[in-house]
C-alpha positions as CSV (number, residue, x, y, z in Angstrom):
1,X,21.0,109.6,6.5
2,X,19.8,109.7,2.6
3,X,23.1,107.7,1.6
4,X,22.5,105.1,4.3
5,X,19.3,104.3,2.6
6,X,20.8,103.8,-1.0
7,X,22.8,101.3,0.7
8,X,20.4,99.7,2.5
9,X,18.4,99.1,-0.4
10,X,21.4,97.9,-2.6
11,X,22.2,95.0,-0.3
12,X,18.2,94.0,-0.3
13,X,18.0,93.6,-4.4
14,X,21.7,91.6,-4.2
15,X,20.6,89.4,-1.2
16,X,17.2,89.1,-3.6
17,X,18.9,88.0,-6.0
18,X,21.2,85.8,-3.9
19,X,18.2,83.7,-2.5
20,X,16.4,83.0,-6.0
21,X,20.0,82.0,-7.5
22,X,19.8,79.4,-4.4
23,X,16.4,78.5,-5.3
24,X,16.8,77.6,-8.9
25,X,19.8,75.1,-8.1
26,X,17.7,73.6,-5.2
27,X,14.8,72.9,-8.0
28,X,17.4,71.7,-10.7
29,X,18.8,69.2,-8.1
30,X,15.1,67.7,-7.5
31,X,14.8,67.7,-11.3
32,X,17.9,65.8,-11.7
33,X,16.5,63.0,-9.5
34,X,13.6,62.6,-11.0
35,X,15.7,61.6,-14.2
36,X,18.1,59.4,-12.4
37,X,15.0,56.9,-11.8
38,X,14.0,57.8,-8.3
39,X,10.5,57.6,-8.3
40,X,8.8,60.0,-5.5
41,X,11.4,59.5,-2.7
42,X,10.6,55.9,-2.3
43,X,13.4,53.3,-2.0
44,X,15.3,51.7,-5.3
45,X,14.2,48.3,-4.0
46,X,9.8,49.7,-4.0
47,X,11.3,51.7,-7.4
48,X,12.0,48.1,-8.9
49,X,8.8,47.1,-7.9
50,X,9.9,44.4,-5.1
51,X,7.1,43.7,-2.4
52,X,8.7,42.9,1.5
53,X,9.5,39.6,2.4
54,X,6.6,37.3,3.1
55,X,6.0,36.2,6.8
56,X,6.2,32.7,6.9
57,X,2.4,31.0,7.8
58,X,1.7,30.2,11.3
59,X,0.3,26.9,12.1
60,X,-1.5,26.3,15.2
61,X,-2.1,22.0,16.4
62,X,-4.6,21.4,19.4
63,X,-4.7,17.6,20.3
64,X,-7.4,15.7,23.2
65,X,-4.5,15.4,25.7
66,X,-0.8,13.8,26.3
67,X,-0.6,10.7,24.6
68,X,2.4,8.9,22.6
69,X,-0.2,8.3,19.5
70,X,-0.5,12.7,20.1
71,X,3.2,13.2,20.4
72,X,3.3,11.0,17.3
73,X,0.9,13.0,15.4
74,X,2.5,16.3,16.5
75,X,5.9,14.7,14.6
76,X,3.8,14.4,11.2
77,X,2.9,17.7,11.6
78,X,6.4,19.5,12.8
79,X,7.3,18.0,9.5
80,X,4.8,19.1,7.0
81,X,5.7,22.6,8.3
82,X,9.3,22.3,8.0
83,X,8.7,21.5,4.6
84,X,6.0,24.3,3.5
85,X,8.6,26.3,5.5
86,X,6.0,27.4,8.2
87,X,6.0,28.0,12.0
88,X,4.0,25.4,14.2
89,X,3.1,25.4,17.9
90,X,1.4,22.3,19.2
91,X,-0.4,22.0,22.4
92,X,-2.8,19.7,24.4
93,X,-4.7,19.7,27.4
94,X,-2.7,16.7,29.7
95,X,-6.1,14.9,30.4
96,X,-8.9,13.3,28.8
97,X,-11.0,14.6,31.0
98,X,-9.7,18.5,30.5
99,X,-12.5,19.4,27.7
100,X,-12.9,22.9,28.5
101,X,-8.5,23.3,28.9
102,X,-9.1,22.5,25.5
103,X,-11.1,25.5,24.6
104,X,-9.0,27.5,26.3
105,X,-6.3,26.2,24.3
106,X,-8.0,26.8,21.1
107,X,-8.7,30.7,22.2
108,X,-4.8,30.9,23.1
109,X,-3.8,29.8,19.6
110,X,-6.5,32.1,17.5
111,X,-5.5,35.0,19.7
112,X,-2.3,34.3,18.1
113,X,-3.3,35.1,14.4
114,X,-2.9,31.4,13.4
115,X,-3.4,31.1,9.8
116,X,-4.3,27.3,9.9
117,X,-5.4,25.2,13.0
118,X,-5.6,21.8,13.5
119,X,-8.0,20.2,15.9
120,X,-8.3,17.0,17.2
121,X,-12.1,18.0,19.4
122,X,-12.3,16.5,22.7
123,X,-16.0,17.6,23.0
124,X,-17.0,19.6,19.6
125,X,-19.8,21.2,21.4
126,X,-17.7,23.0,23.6
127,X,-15.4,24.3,20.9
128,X,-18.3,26.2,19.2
129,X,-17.4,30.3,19.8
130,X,-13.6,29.2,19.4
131,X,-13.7,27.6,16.5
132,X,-16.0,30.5,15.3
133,X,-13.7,33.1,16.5
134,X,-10.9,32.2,14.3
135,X,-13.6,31.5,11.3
136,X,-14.2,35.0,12.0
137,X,-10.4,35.9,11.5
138,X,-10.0,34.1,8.5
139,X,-8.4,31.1,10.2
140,X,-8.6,27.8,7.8
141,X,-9.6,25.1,10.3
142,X,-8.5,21.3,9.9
143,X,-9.8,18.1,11.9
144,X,-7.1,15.5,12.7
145,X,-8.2,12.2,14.0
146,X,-11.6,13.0,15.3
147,X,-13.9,14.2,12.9
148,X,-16.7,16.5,13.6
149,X,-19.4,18.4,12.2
150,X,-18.5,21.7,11.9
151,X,-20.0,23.4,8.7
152,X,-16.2,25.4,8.0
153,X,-14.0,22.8,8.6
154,X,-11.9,22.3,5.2
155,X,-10.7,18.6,5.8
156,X,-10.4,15.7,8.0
157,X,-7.5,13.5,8.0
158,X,-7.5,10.8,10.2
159,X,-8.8,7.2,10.5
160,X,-12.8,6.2,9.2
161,X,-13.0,5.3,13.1
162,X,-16.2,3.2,12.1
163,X,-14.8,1.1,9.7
164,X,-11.7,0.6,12.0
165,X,-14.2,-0.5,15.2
166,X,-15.8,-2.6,12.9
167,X,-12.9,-4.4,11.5
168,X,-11.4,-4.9,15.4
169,X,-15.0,-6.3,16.5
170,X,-15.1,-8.6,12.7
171,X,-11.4,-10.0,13.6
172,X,-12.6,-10.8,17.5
173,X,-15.0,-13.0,16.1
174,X,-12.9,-15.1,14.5
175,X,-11.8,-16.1,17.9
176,X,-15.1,-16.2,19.6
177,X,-17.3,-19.3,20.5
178,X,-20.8,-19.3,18.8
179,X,-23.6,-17.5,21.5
180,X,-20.3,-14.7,22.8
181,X,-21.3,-12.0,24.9
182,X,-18.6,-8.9,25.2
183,X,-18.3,-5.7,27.0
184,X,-17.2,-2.5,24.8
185,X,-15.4,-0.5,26.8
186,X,-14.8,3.1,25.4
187,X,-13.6,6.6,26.4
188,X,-15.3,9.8,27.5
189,X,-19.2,10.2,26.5
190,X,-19.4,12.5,24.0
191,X,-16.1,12.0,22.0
192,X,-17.0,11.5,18.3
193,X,-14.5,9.4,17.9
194,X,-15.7,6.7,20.2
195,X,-19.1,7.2,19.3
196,X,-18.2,6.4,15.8
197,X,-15.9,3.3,16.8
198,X,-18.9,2.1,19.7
199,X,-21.6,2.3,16.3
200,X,-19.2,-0.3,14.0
201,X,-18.3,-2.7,16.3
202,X,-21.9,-2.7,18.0
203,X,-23.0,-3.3,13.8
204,X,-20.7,-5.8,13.2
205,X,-21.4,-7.8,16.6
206,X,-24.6,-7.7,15.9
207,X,-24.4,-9.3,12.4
208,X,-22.5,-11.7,13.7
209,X,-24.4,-12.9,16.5
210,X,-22.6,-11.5,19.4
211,X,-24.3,-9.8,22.7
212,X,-23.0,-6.6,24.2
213,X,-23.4,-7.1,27.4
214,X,-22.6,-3.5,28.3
215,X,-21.1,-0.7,26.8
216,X,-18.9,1.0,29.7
217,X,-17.0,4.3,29.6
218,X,-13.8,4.4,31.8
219,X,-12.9,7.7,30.5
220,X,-9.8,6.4,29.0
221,X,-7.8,5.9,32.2
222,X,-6.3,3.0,33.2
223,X,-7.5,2.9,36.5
224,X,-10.9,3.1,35.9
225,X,-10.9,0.4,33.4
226,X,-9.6,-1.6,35.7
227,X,-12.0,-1.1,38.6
228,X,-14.6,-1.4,36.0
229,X,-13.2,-4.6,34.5
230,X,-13.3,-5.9,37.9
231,X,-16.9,-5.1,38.8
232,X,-18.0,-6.6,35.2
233,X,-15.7,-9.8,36.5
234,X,-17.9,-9.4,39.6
235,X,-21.1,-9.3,37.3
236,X,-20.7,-11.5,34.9
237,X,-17.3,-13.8,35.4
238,X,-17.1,-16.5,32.9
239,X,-20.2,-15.3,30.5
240,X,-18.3,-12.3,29.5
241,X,-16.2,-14.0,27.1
242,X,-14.1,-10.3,25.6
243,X,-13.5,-6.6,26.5
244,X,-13.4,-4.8,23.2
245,X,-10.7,-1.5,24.4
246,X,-11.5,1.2,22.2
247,X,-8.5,3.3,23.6
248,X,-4.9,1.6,24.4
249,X,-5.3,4.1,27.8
250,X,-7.5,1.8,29.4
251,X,-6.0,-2.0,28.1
252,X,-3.7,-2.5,30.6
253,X,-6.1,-2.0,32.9
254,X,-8.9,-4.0,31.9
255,X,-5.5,-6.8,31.5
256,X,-4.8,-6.1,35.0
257,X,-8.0,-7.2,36.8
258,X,-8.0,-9.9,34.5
259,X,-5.0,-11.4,35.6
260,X,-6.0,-10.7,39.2
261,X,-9.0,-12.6,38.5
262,X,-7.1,-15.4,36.9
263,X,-8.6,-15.9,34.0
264,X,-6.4,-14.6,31.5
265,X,-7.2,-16.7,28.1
266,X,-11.4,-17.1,29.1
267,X,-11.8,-13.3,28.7
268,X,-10.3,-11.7,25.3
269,X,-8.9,-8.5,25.4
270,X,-8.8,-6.2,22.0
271,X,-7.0,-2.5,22.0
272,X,-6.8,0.1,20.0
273,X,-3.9,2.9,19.5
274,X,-1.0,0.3,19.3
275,X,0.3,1.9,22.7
276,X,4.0,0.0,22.8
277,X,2.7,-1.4,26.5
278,X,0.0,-3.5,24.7
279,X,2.1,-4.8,22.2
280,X,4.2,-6.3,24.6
281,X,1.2,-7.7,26.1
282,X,0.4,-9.8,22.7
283,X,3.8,-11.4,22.7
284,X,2.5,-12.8,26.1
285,X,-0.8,-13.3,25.2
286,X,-2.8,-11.2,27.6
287,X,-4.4,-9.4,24.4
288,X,-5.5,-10.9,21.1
289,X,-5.0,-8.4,18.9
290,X,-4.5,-4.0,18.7
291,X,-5.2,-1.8,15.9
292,X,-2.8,0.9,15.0
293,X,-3.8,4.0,13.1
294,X,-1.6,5.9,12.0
295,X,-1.0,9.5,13.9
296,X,2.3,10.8,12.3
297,X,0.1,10.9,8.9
298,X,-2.6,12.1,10.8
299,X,-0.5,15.4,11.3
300,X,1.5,15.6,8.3
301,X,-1.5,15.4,5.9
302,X,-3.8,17.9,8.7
303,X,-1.0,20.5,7.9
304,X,-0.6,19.9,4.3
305,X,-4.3,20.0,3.5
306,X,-4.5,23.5,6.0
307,X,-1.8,25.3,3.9
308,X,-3.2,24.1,0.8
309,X,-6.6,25.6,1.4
310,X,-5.4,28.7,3.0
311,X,-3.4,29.3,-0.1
312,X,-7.1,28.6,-2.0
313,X,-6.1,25.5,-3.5
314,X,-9.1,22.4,-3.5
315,X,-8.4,19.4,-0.8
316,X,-9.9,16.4,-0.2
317,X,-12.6,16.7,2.6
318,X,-11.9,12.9,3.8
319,X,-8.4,12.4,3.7
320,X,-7.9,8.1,5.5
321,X,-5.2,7.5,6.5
322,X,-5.9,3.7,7.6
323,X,-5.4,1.1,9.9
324,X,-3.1,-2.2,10.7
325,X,-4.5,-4.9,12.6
326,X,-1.6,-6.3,15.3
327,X,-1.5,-9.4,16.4
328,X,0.6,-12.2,17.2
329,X,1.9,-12.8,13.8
330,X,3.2,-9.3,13.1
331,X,3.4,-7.6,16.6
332,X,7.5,-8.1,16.0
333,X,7.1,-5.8,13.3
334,X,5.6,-3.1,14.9
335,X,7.7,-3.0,18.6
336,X,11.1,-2.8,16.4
337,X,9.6,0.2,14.0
């Protein structure tokens, strides 16, 4: 039994001794790391000091509702990401009338961690706890075509809609016998947009001499302008002497009860948007004259200016991109661009 134990506690100092043989190679191997370069287990591309690849920015585009001029702005825009290399989803509610699809719109794309969105505001009032949800996430927010008072909006880029309405009302009165009276004939109450365009022609009318018979919102809709067109007719007939068309959604209509009426050529028609229906409708003389903004720059210069200021660059606050006036001398232009 006493020999057993002499054993016993031979093989315990050589397995001892076995283990701390183990233990030094195991510390000279971590040692030899260290002095290859590794540097704390991370990876040779963090040891080099590389960061990961940079997501690419996410823009979000909310326009008023499906329109060519929108699907024309949305083009601008597409490209102005594919050059800053960005992704882009554009959306709009399919109505005029949708305001608050809209909002909901705008809470869709900021729950989507946009990093710039561009707004064209049906009803800015209504946008109020969107918009200021994605201040709150750091969002950089851009008007297009509409401008608005909104106190972190970075840039508008769109038309002076002001100057344009009083440019189409200046040009009308070329054509207009001393003592006119017109109708202005505008979209929804309480777009900006048409507010601002209703304040320059109603200035420039009034310099001029003109009467506004009425100013009538047919909620930019064909078929109410030409219902209303046709009541006005009704009311007034030969004393109305124009229809100023602040929208190209509602000329045709206002053309339509005109031509019912018969009196195409003793009431003027004016539009606005350059819609490729109304242009055909100056070759044959149902409408005087259009005014076409320009809605792919619109876009392309709403993105631009976004990514520029997200990045912390310094944009222009009013970025105009202009206006054409169409009529029969260069409408040929225009329906072949």
């Amino acid at each position: 039994m006493a020999g057993g134990g002499k054993d016993t506690n031979m093989k315990k100092r050589v397995l001892s001794l076995l283990l701390a043989g183990v233990m030094c190679l195991s510390l000279a191997a971590c040692g030899g790391n260290k002095d290859s370069g590794s540097s704390g287990g991370k990876t040779d591309g963090e040891s080099q000091g590389a960061s990961p690849a940079e997501q690419p920015l996410k823009i979000g585009v909310i326009a008023k509702y499906q329109h060519e001029f929108y699907m024309t702005m949305f083009d601008g825009a597409r490209k102005a990401a594919e050059e800053l290399g960005a992704e882009i989803e554009c959306n709009n509610p399919s109505s005029p009338q949708d305001a608050m699809v809209q909002v909901q719109q705008v809470e869709d794309i900021v729950s989507k961690n946009v990093d710039v969105l561009v707004i064209v505001p049906n009803q800015p009032d209504t946008l109020a706890s969107a918009l200021a949800k994605a201040h709150e996430k750091g969002i950089t927010i851009v008007a297009a075509d509409t401008d608005f008072d909104y106190e972190h909006k970075v840039a508008y880029a769109g038309t002076g809609n002001e100057e344009a309405g009083s440019t189409v009302a200046e040009r009308l009165c070329e054509n207009l016998p001393d003592g006119a009276s017109v109708v202005v004939m505008r979209g929804p109450l309480g777009g900006v947009s048409f507010d601002q365009r209703v304040a320059g022609v109603t200035k420039t009318l009034e310099e001029k001499g003109v009467a506004i018979l009425e100013v009538v919102d047919a909620e930019s809709m064909a078929d109410k302008a030409a219902a209303k067109t046709e009541d006005l007719i009704q009311k007034y007939g030969e004393k109305m002497n124009a229809i100023i068309c602040l929208d190209d959604n509602m000329t045709p209509g206002a053309v339509t009860a005109i031509r019912q009426a018969n009196m195409t050529g003793k009431i003027l028609v004016t539009g606005f948007d350059a819609g490729s229906s109304v242009l055909e409708m100056i070759k044959t003389g149902d409408v005087l004259l259009d005014v076409a903004q320009n809605p792919y720059n619109m876009g392309y210069e709403a993105v631009k200016a976004g990514v520029a200021a997200h990045k912390g660059e310094s944009v222009q606050p009013i970025i105009d991109t202009g206006v054409t006036v169409i009529d029969a001398s260069n409408v040929d232009e225009h329906l072949d661009a």
